[in-house]
NUFI-532655 format. One record per residue: residue in one letter; x, y, z of N, C-alpha, C in turn; residue number from 0. Coordinates in nm, 3 decimals. Example, Ala and Ser with C-alpha at 12.3 -4.5 7.8 and 13.67 -1.06 7.14 Angstrom:
# residues 2
- type npx npy npz capx capy capz cpx cpy cpz seq
- a 1.319 -0.569 0.780 1.230 -0.450 0.780 1.320 -0.330 0.780 0
- s 1.285 -0.225 0.708 1.367 -0.106 0.714 1.290 0.003 0.787 1
This chain:
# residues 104
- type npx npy npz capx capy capz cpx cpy cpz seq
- x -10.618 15.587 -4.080 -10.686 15.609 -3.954 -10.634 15.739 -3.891 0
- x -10.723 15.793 -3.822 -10.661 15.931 -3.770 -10.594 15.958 -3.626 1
- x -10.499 16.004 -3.624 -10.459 15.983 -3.492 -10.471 16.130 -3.451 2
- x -10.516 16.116 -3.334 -10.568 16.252 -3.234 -10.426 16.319 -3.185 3
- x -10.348 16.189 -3.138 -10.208 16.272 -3.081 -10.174 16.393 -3.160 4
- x -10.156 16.344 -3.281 -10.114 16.461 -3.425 -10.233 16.524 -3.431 5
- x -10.296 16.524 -3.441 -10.464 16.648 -3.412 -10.517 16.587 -3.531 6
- x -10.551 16.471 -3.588 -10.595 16.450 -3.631 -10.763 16.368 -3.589 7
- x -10.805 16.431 -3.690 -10.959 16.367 -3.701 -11.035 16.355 -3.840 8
- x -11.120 16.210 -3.811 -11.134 16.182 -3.919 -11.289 16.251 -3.991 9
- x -11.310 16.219 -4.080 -11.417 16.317 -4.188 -11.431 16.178 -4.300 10
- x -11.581 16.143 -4.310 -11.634 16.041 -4.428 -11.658 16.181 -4.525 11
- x -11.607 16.160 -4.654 -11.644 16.236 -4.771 -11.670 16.203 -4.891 12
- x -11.763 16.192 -4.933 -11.847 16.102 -5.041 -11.778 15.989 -5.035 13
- x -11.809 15.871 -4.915 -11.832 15.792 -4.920 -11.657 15.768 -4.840 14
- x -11.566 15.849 -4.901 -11.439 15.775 -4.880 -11.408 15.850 -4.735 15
- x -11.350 15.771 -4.639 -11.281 15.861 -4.487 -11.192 15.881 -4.519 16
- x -11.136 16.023 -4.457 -11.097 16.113 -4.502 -10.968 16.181 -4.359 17
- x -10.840 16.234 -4.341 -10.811 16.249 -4.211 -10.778 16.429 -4.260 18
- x -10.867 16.477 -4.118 -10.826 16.642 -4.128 -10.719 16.647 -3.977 19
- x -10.643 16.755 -4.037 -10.608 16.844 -3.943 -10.552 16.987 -3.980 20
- x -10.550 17.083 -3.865 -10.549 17.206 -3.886 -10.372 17.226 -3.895 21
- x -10.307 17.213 -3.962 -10.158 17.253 -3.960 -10.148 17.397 -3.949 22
- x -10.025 17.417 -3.925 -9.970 17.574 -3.953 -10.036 17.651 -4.090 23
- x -9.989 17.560 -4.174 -10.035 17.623 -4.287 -10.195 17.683 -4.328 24
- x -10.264 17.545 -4.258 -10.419 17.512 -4.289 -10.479 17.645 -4.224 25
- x -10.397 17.652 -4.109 -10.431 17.766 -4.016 -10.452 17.899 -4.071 26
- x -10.365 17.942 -4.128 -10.297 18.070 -4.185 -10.396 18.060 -4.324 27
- x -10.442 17.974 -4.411 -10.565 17.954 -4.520 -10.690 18.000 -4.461 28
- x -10.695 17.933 -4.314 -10.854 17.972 -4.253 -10.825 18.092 -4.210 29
- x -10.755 18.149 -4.157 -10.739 18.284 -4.150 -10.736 18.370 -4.218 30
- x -10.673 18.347 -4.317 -10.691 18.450 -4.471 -10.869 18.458 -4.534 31
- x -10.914 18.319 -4.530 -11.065 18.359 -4.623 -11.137 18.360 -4.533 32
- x -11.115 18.371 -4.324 -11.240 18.436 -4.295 -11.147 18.551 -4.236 33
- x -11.104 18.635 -4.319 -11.071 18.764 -4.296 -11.022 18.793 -4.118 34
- x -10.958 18.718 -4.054 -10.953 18.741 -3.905 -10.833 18.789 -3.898 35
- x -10.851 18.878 -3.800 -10.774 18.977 -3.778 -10.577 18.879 -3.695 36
- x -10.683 18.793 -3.598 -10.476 18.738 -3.613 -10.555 18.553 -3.531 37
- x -10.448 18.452 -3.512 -10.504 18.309 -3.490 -10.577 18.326 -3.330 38
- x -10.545 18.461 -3.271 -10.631 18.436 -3.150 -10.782 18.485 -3.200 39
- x -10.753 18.571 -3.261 -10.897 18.636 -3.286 -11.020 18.490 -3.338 40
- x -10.964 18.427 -3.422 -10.996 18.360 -3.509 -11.079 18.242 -3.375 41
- x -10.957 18.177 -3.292 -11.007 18.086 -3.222 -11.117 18.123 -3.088 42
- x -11.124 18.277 -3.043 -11.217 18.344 -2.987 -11.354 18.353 -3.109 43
- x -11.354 18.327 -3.220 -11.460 18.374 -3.311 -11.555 18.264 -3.259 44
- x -11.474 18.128 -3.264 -11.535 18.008 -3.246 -11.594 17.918 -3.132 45
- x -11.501 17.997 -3.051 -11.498 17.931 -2.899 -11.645 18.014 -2.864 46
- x -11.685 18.164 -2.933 -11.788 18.269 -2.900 -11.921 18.200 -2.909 47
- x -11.923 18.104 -3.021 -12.055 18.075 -3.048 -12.123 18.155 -3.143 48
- x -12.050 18.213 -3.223 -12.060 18.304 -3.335 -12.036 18.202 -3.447 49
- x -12.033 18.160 -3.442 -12.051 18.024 -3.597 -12.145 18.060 -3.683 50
- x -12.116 18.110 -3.808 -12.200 18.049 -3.936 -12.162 17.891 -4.037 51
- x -12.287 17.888 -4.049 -12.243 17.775 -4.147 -12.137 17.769 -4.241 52
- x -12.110 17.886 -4.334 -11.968 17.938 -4.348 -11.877 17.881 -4.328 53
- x -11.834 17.949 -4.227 -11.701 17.883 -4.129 -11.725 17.807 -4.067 54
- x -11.794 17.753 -4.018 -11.773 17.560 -4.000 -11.711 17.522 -4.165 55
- x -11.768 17.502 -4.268 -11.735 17.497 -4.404 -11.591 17.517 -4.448 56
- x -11.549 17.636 -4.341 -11.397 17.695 -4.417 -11.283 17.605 -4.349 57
- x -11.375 17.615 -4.199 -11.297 17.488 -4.107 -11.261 17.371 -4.178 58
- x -11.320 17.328 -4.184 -11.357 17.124 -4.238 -11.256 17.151 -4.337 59
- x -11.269 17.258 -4.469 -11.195 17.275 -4.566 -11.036 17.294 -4.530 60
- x -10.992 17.369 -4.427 -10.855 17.334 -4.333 -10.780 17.265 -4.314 61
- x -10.885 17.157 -4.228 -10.855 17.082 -4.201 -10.853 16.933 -4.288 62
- x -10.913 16.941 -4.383 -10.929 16.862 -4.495 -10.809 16.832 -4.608 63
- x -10.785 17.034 -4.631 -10.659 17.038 -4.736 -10.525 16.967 -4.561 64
- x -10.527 17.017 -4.506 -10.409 16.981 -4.413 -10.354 16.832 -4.366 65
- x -10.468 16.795 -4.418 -10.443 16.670 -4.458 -10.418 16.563 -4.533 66
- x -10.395 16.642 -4.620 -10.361 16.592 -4.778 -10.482 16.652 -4.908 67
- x -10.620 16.650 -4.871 -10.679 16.676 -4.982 -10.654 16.790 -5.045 68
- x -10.698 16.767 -5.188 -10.623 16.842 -5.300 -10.785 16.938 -5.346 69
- x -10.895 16.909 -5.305 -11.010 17.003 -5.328 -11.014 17.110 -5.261 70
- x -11.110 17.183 -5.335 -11.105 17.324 -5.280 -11.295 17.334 -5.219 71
- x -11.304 17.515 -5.172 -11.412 17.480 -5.136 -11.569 17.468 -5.254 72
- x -11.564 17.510 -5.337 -11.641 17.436 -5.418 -11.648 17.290 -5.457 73
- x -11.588 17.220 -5.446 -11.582 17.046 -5.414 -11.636 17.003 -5.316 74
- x -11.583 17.125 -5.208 -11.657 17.044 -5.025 -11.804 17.077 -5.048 75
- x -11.864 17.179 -5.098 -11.960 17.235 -5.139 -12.070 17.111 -5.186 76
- x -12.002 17.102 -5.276 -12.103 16.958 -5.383 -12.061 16.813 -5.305 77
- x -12.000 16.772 -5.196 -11.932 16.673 -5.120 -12.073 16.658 -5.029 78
- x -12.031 16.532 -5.024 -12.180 16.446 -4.912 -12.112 16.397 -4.779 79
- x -12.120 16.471 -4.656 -12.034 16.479 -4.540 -12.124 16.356 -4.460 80
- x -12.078 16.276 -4.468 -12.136 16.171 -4.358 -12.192 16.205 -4.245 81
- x -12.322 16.264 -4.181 -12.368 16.272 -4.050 -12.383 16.431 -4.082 82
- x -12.374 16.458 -4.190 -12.461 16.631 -4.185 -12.335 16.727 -4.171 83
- x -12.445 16.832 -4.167 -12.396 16.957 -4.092 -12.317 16.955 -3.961 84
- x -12.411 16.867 -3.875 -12.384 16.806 -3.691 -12.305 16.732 -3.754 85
- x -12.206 16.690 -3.801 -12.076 16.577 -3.773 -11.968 16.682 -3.854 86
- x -11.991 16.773 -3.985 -11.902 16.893 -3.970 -11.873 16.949 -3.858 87
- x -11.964 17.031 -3.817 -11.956 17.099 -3.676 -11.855 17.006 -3.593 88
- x -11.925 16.900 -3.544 -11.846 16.829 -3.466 -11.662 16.830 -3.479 89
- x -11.674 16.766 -3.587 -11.509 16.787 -3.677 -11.474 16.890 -3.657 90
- x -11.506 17.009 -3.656 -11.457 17.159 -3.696 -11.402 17.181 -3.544 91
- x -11.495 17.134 -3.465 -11.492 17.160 -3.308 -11.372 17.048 -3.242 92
- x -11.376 16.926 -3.289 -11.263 16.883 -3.239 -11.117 16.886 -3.277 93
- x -11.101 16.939 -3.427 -10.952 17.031 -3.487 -10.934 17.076 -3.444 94
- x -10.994 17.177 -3.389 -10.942 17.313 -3.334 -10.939 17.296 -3.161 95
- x -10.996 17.156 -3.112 -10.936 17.134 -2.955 -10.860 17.100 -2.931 96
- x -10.794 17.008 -3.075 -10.719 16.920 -3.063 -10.569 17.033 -3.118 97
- x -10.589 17.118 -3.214 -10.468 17.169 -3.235 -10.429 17.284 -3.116 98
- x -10.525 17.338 -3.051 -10.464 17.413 -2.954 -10.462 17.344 -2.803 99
- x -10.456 17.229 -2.802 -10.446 17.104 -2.723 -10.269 17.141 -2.639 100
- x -10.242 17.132 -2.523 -10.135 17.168 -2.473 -10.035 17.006 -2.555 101
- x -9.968 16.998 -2.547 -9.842 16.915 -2.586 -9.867 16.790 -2.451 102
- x -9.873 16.636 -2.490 -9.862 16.557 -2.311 -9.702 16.553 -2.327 103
């Protein structure tokens, strides 16, 4: 089950639920393959409303490996995301509220 405290959120992926979150590391992966210049730039890309389908994609994948999964993005690619595109998005959007979430 995913716990939000830890920034976690959960993701159905072919069939099995799944827990993402954006770690340090996951971070520094999404930053490298969408070429962003540093982690503010990156979280201004998103907050902009500049989204491609893409990067929602690279997101989920982030937050996916950061959570243990061992696929890459050609797997998420051929993967059947429970609730679409709109429940990626969603996911992508609550990692990234939840990891730059102040500390309670």
């Amino acid at each position: 089950m995913a716990n939000p405290l830890r920034g976690e959120v959960a993701l159905v992926l072919n069939g099995e639920r799944r827990v993402c979150k954006l770690t340090l590391g996951a971070l520094a992966e999404l930053e490298a393959r969408l070429e962003a210049e540093s982690l503010t730039a990156l979280v201004e890309r998103f907050e902009g409303g500049q989204l491609r389908a893409r990067d929602v994609l690279l997101l989920v994948l982030a937050g996916l490996r950061g959570g243990g999964w061992t696929g890459d993005l050609p797997d998420l690619v051929q993967a059947e995301i429970e609730g679409g595109p709109l429940e990626a998005a969603r996911v992508a959007a609550r990692m990234l509220a939840l990891a730059f979430q102040p500390p309670r």
